[in-house]
C-alpha positions in Angstrom: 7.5 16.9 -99.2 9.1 20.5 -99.6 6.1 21.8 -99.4 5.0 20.1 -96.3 8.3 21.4 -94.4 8.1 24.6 -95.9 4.6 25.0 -94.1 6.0 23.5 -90.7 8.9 26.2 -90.7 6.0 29.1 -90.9 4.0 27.7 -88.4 6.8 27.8 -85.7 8.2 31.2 -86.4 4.4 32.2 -86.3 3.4 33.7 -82.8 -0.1 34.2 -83.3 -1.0 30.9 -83.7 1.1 30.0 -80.6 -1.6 28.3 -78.0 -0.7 28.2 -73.9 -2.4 25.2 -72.0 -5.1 26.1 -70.0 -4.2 25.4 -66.3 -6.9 22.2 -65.1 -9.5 23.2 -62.5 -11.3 20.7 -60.1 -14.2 21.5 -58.1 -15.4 19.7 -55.2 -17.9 20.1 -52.6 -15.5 18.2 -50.2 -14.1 20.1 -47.0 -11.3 17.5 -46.8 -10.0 17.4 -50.3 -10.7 21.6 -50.4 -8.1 22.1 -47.5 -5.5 18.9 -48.0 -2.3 19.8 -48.2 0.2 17.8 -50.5 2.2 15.5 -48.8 5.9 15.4 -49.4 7.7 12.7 -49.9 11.3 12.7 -47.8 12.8 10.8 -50.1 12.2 13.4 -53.2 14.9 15.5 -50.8 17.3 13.1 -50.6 20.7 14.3 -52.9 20.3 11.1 -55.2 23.2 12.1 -57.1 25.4 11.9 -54.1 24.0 8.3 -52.8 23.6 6.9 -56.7 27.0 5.0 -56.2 26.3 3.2 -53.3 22.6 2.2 -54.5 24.6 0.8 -57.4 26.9 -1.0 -55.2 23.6 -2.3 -53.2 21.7 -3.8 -56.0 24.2 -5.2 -58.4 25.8 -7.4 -55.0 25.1 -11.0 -55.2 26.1 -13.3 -52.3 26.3 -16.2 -52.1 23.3 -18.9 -51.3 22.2 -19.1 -47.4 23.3 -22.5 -46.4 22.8 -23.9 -42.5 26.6 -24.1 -42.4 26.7 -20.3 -43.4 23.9 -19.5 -40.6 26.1 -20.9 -37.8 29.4 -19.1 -39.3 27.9 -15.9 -39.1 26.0 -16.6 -35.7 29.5 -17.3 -34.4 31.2 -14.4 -36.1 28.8 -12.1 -34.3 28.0 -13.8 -31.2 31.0 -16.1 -30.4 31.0 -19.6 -30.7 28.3 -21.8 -29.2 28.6 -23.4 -25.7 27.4 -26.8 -25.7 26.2 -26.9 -21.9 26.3 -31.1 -20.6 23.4 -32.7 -19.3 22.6 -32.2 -15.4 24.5 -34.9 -13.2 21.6 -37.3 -11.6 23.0 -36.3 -7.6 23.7 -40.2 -6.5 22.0 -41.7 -3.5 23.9 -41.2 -0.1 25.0 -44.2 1.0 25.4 -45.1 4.9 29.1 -44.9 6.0 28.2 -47.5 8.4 25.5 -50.2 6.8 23.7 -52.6 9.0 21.5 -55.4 7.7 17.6 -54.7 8.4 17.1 -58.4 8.6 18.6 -60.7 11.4 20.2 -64.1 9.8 20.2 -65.4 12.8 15.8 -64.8 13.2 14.4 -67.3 11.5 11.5 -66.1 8.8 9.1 -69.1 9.3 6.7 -68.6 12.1 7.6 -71.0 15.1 4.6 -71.8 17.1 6.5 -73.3 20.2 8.8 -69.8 20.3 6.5 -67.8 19.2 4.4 -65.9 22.5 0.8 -66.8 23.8 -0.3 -63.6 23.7 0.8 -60.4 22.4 3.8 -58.8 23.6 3.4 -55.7 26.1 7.1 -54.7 27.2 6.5 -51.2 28.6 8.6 -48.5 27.6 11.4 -47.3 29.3 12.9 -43.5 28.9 16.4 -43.2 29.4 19.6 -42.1 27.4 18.9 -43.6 24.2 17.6 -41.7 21.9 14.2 -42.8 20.9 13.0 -43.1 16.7 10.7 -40.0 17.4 13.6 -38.0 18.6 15.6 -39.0 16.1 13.5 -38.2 13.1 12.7 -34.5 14.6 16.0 -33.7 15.7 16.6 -34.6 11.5 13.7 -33.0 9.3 15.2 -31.3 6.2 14.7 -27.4 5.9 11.8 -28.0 4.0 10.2 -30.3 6.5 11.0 -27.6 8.8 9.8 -24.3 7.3 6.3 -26.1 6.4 5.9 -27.1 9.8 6.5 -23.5 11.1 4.2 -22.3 8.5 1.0 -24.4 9.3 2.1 -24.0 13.1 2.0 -20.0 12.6 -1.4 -20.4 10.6 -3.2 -22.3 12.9 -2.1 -19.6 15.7 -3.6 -16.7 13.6 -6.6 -18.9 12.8 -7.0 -19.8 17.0 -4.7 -17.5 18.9 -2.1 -19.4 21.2 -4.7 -21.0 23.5 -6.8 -21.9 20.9 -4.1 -23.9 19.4 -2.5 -25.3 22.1 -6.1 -26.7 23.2 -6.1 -28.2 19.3 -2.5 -30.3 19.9 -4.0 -31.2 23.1 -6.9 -32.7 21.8 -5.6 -33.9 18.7 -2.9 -35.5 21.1 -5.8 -37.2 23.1 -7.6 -38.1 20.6 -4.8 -40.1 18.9 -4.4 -41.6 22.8 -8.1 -43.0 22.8 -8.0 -44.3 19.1 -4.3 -46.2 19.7 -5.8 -47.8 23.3 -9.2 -48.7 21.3 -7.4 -50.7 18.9 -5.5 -52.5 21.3 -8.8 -53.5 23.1 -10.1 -54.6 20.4 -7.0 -56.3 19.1 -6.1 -58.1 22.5 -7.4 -61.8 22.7 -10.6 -60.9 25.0 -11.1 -57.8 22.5 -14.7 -57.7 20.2 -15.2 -55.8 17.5 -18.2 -55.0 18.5 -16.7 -53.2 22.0 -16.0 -49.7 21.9 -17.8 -46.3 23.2 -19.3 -44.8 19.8 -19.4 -41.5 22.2 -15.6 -41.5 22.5 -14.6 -38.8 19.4 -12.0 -41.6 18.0 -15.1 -44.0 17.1 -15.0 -42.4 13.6 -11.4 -43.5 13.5 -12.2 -47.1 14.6 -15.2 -47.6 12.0 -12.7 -46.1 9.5 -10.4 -49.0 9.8 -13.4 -51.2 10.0 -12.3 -53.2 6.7 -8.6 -53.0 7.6 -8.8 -54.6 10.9 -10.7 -57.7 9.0 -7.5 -58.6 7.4 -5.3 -58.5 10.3 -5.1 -61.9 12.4 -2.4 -63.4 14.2 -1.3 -60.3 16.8 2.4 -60.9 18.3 2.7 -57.5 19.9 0.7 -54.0 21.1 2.0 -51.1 22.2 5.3 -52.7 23.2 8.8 -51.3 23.0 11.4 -52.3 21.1 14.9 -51.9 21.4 18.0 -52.0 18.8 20.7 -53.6 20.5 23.4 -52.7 18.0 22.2 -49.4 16.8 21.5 -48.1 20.1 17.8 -46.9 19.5 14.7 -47.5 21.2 10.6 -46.8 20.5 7.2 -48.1 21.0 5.6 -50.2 18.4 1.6 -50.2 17.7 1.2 -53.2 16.3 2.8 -56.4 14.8 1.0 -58.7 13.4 -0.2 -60.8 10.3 -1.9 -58.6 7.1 -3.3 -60.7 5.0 -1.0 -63.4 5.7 2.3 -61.4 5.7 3.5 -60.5 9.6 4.1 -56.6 10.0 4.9 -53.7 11.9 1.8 -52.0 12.2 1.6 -48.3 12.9 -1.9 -46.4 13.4 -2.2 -43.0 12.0 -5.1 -40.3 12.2 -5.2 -37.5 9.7 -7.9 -34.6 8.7 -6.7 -34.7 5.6 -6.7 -37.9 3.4 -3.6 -39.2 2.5 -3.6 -42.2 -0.5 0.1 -42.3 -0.9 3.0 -42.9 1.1 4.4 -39.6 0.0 1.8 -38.0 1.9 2.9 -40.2 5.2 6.1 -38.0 4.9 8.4 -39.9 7.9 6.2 -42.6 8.8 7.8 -45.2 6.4 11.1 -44.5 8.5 9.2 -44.8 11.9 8.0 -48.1 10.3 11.4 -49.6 8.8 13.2 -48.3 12.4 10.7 -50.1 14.6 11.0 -53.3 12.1 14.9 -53.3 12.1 14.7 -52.9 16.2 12.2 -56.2 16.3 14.5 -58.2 14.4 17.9 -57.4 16.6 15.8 -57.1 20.0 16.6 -60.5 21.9 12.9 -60.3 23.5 11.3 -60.9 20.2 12.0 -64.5 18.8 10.3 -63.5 15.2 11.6 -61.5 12.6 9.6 -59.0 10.8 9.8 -58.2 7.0 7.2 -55.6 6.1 5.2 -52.8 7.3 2.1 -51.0 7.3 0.7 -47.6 7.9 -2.9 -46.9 8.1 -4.1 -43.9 8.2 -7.8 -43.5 9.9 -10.3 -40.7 9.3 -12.2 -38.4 11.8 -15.2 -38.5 9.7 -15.3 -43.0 9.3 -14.2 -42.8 6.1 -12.2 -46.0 4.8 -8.5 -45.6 6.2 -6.0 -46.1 3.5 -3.6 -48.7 4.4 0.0 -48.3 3.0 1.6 -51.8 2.7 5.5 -52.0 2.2 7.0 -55.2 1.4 10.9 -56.2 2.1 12.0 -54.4 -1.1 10.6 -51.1 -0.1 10.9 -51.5 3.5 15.1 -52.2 2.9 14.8 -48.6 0.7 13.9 -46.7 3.4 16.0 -48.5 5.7 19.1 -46.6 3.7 17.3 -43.7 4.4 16.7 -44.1 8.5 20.1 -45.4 9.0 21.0 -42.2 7.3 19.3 -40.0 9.6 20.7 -42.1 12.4 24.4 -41.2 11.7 23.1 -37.6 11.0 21.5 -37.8 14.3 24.9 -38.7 16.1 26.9 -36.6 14.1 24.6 -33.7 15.7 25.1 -35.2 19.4 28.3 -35.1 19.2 28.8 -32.2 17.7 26.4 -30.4 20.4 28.6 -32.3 23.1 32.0 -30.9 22.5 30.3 -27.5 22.2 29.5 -28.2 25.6 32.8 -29.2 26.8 34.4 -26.2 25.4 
């Protein structure tokens, strides 16, 4: 063992057996890896000494276990506590300030053959200070009724100038004209089915009520005017008469566009409901009327779509026009002391 320690002791004070490592050389034919540079790391120029603490500090922290409860106390430490918004109030149905019964008690509901007329009823209309349905529901469209009938207006006008569109309403207007007084032709007690002008342009609108007209029977009026005595409105009716057994207020519409829902009648189930509510509180008619229709006729024959609506629905949009009718006075009068002033 001396020995062995005595040799180690000679070799390190030796310097010519001292041997220097001999620096490592890599070749490569590669024009990449010939002019890399070495990248440096940022990080090997950060002062760890300085920052050692605080990595201590870091790593050795141990919170506590993320709970839901410790979610929310933290969301609400930075961002306040949450506002719990309430449900949207459902707006309530207006209600008419002053309600008036659709139905007359005093009207019986039964037919009554020995009060009931002959033939249909034809009381021509008469203008005059009381405002009629039509006017009533104009002077009344919502906003929305109102801008969408400006915009089609305005589009039609760019589509056929001013003359061009005024010629449209005027033959749309006469058009509706020949398909009402067709209908009452063939309606009326000497009327056939089979007795019409297919050259006149409504005879698409007649053959596309073809399998409506088969269900109506019993006619009590055409084209007559009606008149609500306590309301104070008048209008002209189309038709009343029995659809498939149940007596209605008929009303003929004519459309380019089909229309298989009442929604897409817009204000006709008002025109309807008004014209029922004037039948049955208008001393010239004896009957009463509970339910309505609205067909709606196409240019092109195809099958009209009839819109029945029985009492329930009919006394829903009664709400709705007697609505409009205090709306429509409210306006009147309104417009009236203006005038005064």
């Amino acid at each position: 063992m001396k020995v062995f320690q005595t040799i180690c002791r000679q070799l390190q004070s030796s310097k010519r057996l001292f041997v220097e490592t001999a620096p490592r050389v890599v070749f490569s034919t590669s024009s990449y890896l010939c002019g890399r540079k070495k990248r440096v790391n940022p990080y090997e120029q950060v002062d760890q000494e300085k920052y050692s603490d605080l990595v201590r500090s870091v790593l050795s922290f141990r919170g506590h276990a993320r709970t839901p409860q410790s979610l929310f106390e933290e969301d609400a430490l930075l961002y306040g506590p949450v506002s719990k918004s309430k449900a949207p109030k459902q707006e309530e149905e207006a209600v008419p300030q002053n309600w008036f019964p659709l139905f007359n008690p005093e009207k019986s509901i039964k037919p009554d053959p020995a009060r009931d007329p002959p033939v249909p009823l034809k009381i021509p209309f008469q203008r005059n200070a009381i405002p009629s349905v039509t006017r009533v529901l104009q002077q009344t469209m919502t906003s929305e009724q109102t801008f969408y009938l400006e915009k089609w207006r305005q589009r039609m006008i760019l589509e056929l100038g001013e003359d061009g569109f005024a010629e449209y309403t005027s033959n749309m207007f006469l058009q509706g004209k020949q398909f009402h007084g067709a209908l009452e032709s063939i309606l009326s007690p000497q009327g056939n089915l089979k007795e019409r002008d297919e050259s006149l342009p409504e005879s698409g609108y007649v053959q596309s009520v073809q399998h409506v007209l088969k269900d109506i029977s019993g006619v009590r009026a055409l084209e007559s005017a009606v008149k609500h005595e306590t309301l104070q409105y008048v209008g002209l009716l189309d038709c009343v008469a029995d659809y498939q057994g149940k007596l209605c207020v008929i009303d003929w519409k004519t459309s380019e566009k089909p229309k298989p829902f009442i929604r897409n009648t817009f204000d006709n189930p008002l025109q309807v409901v008004a014209y029922v509510g004037a039948v049955n509180h208008d001393a010239n008619y004896s009957f009463q009327v509970q339910c309505g229709l609205i067909v709606v006729a196409y240019k092109d024959g195809s099958p009209a779509h009839p819109h029945f609506m029985d009492a329930e629905l009919c006394s829903q949009y009664w709400a709705k026009w007697l609505l409009r009718l205090e709306e429509y006075t409210k306006k009147e009068k309104s417009q009236n002391i203006q005038k005064l002033d």
